[in-house]
C-alpha positions in Angstrom: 23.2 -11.6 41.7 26.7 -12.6 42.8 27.5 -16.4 42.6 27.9 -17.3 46.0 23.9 -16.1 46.2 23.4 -19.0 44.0 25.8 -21.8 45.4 23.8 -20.9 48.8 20.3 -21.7 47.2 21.9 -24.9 45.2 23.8 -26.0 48.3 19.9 -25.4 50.5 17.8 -27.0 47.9 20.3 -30.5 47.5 20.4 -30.5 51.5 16.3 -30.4 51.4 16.0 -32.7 48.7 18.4 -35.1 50.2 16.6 -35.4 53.3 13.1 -35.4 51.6 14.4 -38.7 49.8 15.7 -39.8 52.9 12.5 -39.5 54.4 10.6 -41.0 51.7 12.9 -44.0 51.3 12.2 -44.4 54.7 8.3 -44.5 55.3 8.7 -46.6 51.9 10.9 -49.3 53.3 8.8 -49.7 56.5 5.6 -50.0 54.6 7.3 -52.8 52.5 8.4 -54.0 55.3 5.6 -54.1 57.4 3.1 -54.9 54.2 2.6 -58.3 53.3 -0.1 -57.7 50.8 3.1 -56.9 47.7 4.1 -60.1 47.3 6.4 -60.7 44.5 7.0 -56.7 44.4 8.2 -56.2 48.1 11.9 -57.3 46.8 11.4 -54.6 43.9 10.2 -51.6 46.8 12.7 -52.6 49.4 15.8 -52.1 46.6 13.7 -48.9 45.2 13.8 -47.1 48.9 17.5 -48.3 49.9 18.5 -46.8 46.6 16.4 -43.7 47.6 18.4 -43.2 51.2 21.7 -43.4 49.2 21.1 -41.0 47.1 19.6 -38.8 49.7 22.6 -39.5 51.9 24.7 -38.6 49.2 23.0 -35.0 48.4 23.9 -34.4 52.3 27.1 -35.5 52.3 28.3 -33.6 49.2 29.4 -30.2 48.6 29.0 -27.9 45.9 32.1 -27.1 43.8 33.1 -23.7 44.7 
Protein backbone atom coordinates (compact mmCIF):
# COMPACT_ATOMS: atom_id res chain seq x y z
CA UNK A 1 0.00 0.00 0.00
CA UNK A 2 1.38 3.41 -1.13
CA UNK A 3 1.79 6.00 1.62
CA UNK A 4 -0.52 8.51 0.73
CA UNK A 5 -3.21 5.37 1.28
CA UNK A 6 -2.16 5.70 4.74
CA UNK A 7 -1.84 9.52 5.48
CA UNK A 8 -5.58 9.40 4.06
CA UNK A 9 -6.78 6.86 6.79
CA UNK A 10 -4.43 8.81 9.59
CA UNK A 11 -5.61 12.19 8.44
CA UNK A 12 -9.77 10.45 8.51
CA UNK A 13 -9.35 8.82 11.76
CA UNK A 14 -7.71 12.26 13.74
CA UNK A 15 -10.57 14.33 12.00
CA UNK A 16 -13.21 11.64 13.62
CA UNK A 17 -11.58 11.43 16.77
CA UNK A 18 -11.28 15.19 17.04
CA UNK A 19 -14.83 15.75 16.57
CA UNK A 20 -15.87 12.62 18.76
CA UNK A 21 -13.94 14.58 21.71
CA UNK A 22 -15.43 17.54 20.75
CA UNK A 23 -18.66 16.20 21.08
CA UNK A 24 -18.01 14.44 24.29
CA UNK A 25 -16.42 17.47 25.92
CA UNK A 26 -19.46 18.99 25.00
CA UNK A 27 -22.50 16.95 26.38
CA UNK A 28 -19.79 16.67 29.43
CA UNK A 29 -19.63 20.41 30.05
CA UNK A 30 -23.42 20.84 29.86
CA UNK A 31 -24.21 18.09 32.20
CA UNK A 32 -21.63 19.77 34.71
CA UNK A 33 -23.15 22.53 33.96
CA UNK A 34 -26.57 21.93 34.24
CA UNK A 35 -25.92 19.18 37.31
CA UNK A 36 -25.82 20.47 40.66
CA UNK A 37 -25.70 17.11 42.31
CA UNK A 38 -21.16 17.15 41.81
CA UNK A 39 -20.45 19.40 44.11
CA UNK A 40 -16.91 19.84 44.85
CA UNK A 41 -16.13 17.79 41.54
CA UNK A 42 -18.06 20.07 39.01
CA UNK A 43 -14.74 22.39 38.96
CA UNK A 44 -12.71 19.07 38.27
CA UNK A 45 -15.39 17.99 35.04
CA UNK A 46 -15.75 21.41 33.73
CA UNK A 47 -11.58 21.72 33.29
CA UNK A 48 -11.74 17.78 32.17
CA UNK A 49 -14.31 18.70 29.09
CA UNK A 50 -12.61 22.24 28.10
CA UNK A 51 -9.44 20.28 27.97
CA UNK A 52 -11.28 17.65 25.87
CA UNK A 53 -12.66 20.39 23.10
CA UNK A 54 -8.97 21.62 22.77
CA UNK A 55 -7.59 18.72 22.04
CA UNK A 56 -10.34 17.87 19.77
CA UNK A 57 -10.09 21.28 18.15
CA UNK A 58 -6.64 20.69 17.78
CA UNK A 59 -6.92 17.03 15.88
CA UNK A 60 -9.13 19.22 13.37
CA UNK A 61 -7.09 21.91 12.97
CA UNK A 62 -3.84 19.97 12.27
CA UNK A 63 -2.47 18.41 9.40
CA UNK A 64 -0.53 15.38 8.92
CA UNK A 65 3.20 15.79 7.87
CA UNK A 66 3.45 14.88 4.39
Amino acid sequence: MSDEGDTFWVSLAEKVFGLLLIVIGAVMLYFTATTSGLGAFSVFFGVVSVIMIIIGLFLLLVKPPE
